[in-house]
N, C-alpha and C positions, 0 to 999 in steps of 0.2 A: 353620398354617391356610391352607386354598386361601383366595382371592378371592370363589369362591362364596357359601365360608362363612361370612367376615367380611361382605358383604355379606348373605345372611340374618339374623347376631344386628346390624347396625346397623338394619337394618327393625325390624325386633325390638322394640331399646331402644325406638326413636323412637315407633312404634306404641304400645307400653305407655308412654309418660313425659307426665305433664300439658302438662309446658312445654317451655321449651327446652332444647337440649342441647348441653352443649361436647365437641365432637371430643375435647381434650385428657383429658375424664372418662373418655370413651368407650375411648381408646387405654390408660387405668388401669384400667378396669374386666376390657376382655379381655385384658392384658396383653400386647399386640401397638404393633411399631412406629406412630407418631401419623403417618406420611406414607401408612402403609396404611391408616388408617381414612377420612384426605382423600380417597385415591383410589378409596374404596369412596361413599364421598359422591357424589365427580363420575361416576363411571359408574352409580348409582341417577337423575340429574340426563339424563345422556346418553338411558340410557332410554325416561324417561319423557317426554324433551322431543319427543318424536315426535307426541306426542297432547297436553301439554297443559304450560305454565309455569307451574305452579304445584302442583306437586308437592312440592316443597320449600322454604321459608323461610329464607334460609342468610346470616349475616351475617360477613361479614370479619372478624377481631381482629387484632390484635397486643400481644405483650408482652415486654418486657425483662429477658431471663434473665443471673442472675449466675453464672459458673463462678472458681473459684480457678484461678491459672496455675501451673507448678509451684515458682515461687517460693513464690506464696502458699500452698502447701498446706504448704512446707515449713516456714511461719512460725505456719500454724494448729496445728501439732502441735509443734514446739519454742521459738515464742514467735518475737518480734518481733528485728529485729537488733538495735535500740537495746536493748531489754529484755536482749539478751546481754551485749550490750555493759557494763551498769550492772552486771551478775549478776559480772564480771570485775572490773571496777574494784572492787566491793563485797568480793569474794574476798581483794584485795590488798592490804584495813585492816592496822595502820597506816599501813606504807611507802608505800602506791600504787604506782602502775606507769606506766611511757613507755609513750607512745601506737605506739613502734613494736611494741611486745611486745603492746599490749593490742590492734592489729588484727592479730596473728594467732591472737588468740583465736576468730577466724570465718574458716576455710579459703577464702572466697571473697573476693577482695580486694576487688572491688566492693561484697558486700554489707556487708565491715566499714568499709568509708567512710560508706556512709552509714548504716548503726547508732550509728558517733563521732558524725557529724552531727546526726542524731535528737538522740539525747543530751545533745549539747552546748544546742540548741537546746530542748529541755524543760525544760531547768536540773536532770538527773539526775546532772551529772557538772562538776566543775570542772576548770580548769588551774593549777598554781601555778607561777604565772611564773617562777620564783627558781631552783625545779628541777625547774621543766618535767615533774614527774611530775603523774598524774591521782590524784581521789579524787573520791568520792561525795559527794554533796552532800546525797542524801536517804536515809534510813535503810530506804524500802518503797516501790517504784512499782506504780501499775496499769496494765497490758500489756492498753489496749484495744483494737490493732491484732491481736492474739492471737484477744481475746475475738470481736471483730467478725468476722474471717476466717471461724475456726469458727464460728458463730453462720450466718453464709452457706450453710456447707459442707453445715448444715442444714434450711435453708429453704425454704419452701413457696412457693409460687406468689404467694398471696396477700401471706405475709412479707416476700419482694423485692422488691412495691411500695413498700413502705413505708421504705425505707430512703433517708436524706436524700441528695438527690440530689447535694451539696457531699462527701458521704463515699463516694458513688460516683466522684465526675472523683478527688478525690485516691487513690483506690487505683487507680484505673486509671491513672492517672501513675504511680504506684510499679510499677506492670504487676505488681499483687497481685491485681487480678480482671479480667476480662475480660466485655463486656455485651455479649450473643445477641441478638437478633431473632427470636421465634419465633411465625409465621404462625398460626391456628388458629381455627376457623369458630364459629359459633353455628347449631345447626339445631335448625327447627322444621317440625310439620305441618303442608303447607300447606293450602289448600282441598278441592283435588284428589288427598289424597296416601288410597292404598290401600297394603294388604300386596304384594300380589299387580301386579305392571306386565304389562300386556299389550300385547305389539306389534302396532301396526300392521300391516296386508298394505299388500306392496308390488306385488304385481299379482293382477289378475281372473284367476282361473284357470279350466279347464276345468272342474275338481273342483269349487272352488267354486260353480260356477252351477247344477251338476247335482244336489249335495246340497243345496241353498236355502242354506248357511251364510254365504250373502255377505250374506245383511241382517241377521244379527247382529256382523259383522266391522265394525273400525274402517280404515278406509285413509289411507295415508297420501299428505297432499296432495301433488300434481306440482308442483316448484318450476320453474317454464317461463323463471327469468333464469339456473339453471346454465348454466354455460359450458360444461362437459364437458371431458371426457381432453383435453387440446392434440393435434395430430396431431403426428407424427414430421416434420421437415422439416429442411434445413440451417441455416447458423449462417453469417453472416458475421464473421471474426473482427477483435477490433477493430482491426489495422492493412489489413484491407482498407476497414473503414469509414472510415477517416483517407483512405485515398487515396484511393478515391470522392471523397470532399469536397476534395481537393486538383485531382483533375483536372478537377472541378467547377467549381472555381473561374478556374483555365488557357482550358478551354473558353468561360466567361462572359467573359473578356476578349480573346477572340479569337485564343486561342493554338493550333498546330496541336500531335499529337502526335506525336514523334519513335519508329521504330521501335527496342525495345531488346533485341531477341532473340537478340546474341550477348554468349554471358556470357564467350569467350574473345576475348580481341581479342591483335593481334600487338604486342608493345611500341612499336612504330614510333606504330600511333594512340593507344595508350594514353596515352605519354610520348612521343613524339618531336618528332609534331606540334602538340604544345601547349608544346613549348620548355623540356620538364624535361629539365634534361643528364643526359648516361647517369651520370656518378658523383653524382647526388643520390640522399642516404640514400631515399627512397623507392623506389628500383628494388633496393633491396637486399633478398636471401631473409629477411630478419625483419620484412619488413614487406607483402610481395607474395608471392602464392603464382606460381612457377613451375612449368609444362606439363614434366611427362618424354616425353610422347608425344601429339599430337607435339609434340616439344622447338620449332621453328621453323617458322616462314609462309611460305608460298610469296614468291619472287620478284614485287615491284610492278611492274606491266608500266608504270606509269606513270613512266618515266626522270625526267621534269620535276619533278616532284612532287617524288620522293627528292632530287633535286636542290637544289632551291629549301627543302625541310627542314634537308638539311645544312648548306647556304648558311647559315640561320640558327640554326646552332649553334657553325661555326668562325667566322659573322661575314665582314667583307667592308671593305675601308677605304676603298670609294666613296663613304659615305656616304651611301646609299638605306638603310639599315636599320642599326640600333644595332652594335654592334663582337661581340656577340655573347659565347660562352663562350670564344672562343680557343682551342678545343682541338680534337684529330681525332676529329670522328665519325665511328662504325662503323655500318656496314650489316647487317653480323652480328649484330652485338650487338642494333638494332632489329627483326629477325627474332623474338627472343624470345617467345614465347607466353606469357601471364600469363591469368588470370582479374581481368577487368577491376578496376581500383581505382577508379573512378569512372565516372560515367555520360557525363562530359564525352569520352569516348573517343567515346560516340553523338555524341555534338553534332559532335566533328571532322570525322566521316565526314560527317554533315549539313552542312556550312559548304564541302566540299570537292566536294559534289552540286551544292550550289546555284551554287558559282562555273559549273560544267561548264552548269549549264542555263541561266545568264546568258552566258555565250558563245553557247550554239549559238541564244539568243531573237536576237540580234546589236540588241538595246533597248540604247542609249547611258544610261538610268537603268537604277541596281540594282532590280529588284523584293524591296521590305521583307517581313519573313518575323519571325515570332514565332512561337518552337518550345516544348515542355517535356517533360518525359521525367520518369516515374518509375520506378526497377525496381533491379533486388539489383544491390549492387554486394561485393568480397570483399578484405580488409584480413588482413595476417596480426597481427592483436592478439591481446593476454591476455584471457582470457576473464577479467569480473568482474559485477558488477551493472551494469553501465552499459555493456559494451562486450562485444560479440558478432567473432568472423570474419568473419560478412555482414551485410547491413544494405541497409536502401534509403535513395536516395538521391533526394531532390526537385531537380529542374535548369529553370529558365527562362532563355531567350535572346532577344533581341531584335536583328535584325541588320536597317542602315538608313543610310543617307548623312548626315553629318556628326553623330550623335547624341555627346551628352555626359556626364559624371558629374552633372550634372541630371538628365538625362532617367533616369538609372540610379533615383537616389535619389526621383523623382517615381514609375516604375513600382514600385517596391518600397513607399512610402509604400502606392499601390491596391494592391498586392498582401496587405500586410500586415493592412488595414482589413477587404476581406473576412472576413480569418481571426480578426477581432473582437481583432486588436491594434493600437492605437490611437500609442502614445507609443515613439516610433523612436530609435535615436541610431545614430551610425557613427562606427569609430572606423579608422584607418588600419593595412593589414598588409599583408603580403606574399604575394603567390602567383608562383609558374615562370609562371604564363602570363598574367597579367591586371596592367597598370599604368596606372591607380592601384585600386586593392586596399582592398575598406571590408570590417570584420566588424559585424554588424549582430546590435544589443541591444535588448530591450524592458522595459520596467519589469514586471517579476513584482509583482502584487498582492499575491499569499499570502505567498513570502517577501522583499515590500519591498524589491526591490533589483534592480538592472539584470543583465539574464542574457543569454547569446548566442543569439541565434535564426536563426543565418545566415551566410553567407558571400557577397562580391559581386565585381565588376570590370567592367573595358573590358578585351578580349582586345586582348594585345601587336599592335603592326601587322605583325611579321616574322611571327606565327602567321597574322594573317587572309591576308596576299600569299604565303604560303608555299604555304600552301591553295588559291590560285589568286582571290582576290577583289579587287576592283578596291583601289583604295588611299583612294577617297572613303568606300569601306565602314568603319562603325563595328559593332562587335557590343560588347553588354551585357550580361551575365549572372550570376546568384547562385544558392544551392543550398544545400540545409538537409535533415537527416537527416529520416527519417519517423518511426523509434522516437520521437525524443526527444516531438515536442507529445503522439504517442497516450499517452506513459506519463504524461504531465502531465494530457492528458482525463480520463483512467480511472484514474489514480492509483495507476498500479501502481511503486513503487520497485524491484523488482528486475527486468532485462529477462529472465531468466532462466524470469520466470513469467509471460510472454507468448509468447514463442517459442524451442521446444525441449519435449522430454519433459517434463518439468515444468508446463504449463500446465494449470490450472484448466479445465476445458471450460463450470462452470457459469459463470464469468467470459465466458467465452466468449454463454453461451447468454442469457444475463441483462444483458449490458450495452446500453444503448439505440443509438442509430446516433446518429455522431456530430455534430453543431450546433455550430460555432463560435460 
């Protein structure tokens, strides 16, 4: 039957029936699925709701359908397990029979456990202690678990109300029936109901005015609070709205932003100048991507500089700067091209400007400077749900005469508050370039427990004089991935479905701009 169709014989009924009418009649009468006749319902409703509500009378039901599982179907037609069970024992007059012979009188192991059970429990069946074999205790049971199933297998709508609801939970424990949920209307005619639905016109036509038929036409009213089509426009996606709100925040406290547009830097800034020895595992090919071409950086015209880097790599036993690594640095080897592994590579070239422009100011005070940089940085990890090859990387600096591991933990405290986390801790670690070295926790709400939100330090002093900065100079700085808060905002568990082929775009189109 088309839709059409069923939709004419339901006007139909309805039309010709005194009273009410149940969908589920209706779906017995034409012999058609009951989800067709609902949805013949709702588009007679659709309809007519143009012109008027109350076309139709239509009340909600529900009722509780018993179905057998195929346990129980199989116990409606061969009887109950206990009932087999007795039917066995019964077989085995006089001797009787051990219970390991008499549960494989039911091929399913499980079921003949609990048939003995049953049984034992009815008092259809005894045990004799002495020799352990079974007998009958009664000479005729009645297998109302049998009756009742089939009795179901038959019943009407009206009948499986009716059945105690205590006989319902316990067959449903045995998982011998199973109870449906089945949706289904009560309709009546309403005030306004006709055979015949006639639509509204949606516009004043030409036609229309010229044959007069517009004054016997119904129209239909202009609803003036549509919003209409959304227009086509861009999407910011959500780790651009995370760092808006990051550099948002930098800006509010008077921080400048560091330029980050070289994504290759030469290993000298990357690592050299910030005092990672060349044989630390980070410079190694399974964790850095290294340049084929080109392989190496031009020559630093700046002699002093390399100088005064190396200086503090083999160390010096005048004791102006710590003893260093004690080993020979290579000039080659800092040549290396890499695609940056942190953003802290900006920050060097920035700490190594700013000395050069305090020289040529020839001012006897440092002028204080508050930097941040946000932008990709490239790692060679395993790809998994939480760890990508690139990523961004959030960096604040603070550089200023005589500053402390207070003043660290006090800018970080403001830093933190902005971004509506409140309850801080720091716990001591270790970095190549920063001593003393704090990793910085927050108390997670949701999962109750303290997590890492960060990374911090005082840059080493051989790093800031190496760079050319006065020795009164203190620089402070910390830095925290950008993935991690946006997938905590948005609540996305895999990064996988934020950035790369795989992202959702309606994730995209539909998530709000982000509010700490």
């Amino acid at each position: 039957m088309t839709e059409e169709f069923i939709i004419d014989q339901v006007v139909g009924k309805i039309n010709s029936s005194v009273g009410p009418v149940s969908t589920l009649d209706l779906a017995r009468d034409f012999d058609v699925d009951h989800q067709k006749i609902v949805g013949a319902i709702k588009s007679l409703v659709a309809q007519a709701s143009a012109t008027t509500d109350k076309y139709l009378n239509i009340t909600p039901k529900e009722y509780k359908q018993l179905s057998l599982t195929p346990e129980g179907i199989i116990i409606s037609k061969d009887g109950s397990h206990e009932s087999r069970i007795f039917k066995a024992v019964l077989d085995s007059r006089p001797n009787g029979i051990d219970q390991e012979s008499l549960l494989k009188c039911i091929p399913d192991a499980s079921m003949a456990k609990i048939g003995f059970s049953k049984a034992m429990s009815n008092q259809w069946i005894q045990l004799d202690k002495e020799t352990r074999l079974i007998h009958p205790k009664k000479e005729a049971i009645n297998d109302e678990v049998q009756q009742l199933l089939a009795s179901i297998a038959k019943m009407s709508l009206e009948d499986s109300r009716k059945v105690d609801s205590k006989t319902v939970a316990d067959l449903k424990k045995r998982k011998l029936i199973t109870e449906t949920s089945i949706k289904y209307m009560i309709v009546e005619k309403g005030s306004e109901f006709s055979v015949k639905i006639e639509r509204p016109e949606t516009d004043m036509t030409t036609a229309l005015i010229q044959s007069g038929e517009w004054r016997a036409k119904k129209f239909k009213d202009y609803n003036f609070d549509a919003l209409g089509l959304p227009p086509d426009r861009g999407h910011l996606h959500p780790l651009m709205k995370v760092r808006d709100q990051f550099r948002q925040i930098f800006l509010e406290m008077g921080f400048s932003e560091m330029p980050t547009n070289n994504y290759v830097e030469s290993s000298f800034w990357n690592f050299d100048t910030l005092v990672v020895p060349q044989a630390h595992p980070a410079r190694d090919s399974q964790d850095t991507f290294f340049l084929r071409f080109p392989e190496k950086a031009n020559r630093l015209e700046d002699r002093a500089l390399v100088d005064r880097v190396s200086l503090a790599h083999r160390g010096t036993m005048d004791g102006k700067w710590p003893r260093g690594y004690r080993y020979e640095w290579s000039e080659d080897e800092s040549s290396r091209n890499v695609l940056r592994t942190h953003t802290t590579a900006v920050t060097a070239r920035m700490l190594y400007e700013l000395a050069n422009r305090h020289k040529l100011s020839g001012d006897s005070r440092f002028k204080p400077a508050k930097l941040f940089s946000i932008d990709r940085v490239f790692r060679n990890e395993t790809l998994d749900a939480t760890h990508l090859a690139e990523f961004n990387q959030v960096e604040g600096v603070v550089l200023d005469e005589d500053l402390t591991l207070g003043d660290l933990m006090g800018i970080l405290e403001a830093f933190f508050e902005k971004l509506g986390i409140g309850r801080l801790r720091f716990k001591p670690a270790y970095n190549p370039y920063t001593e003393p070295s704090m990793e910085i926790f927050s108390f997670h709400s949701g999962l109750k427990k303290w997590v890492e939100v960060g990374n911090s330090g005082v840059f080493r002093p051989e790093l800031m004089q190496a760079l050319g900065l006065p020795e009164t100079v203190t620089g402070i700085a910390w830095g925290l991935s950008l993935e991690r808060p946006t997938m905590i905002k948005y609540k996305i568990e895999n990064i996988r479905d934020m950035v790369g082929h795989k992202v959702n775009l309606e994730m995209v189109h539909e998530n709000p701009l982000c509010l700490f």
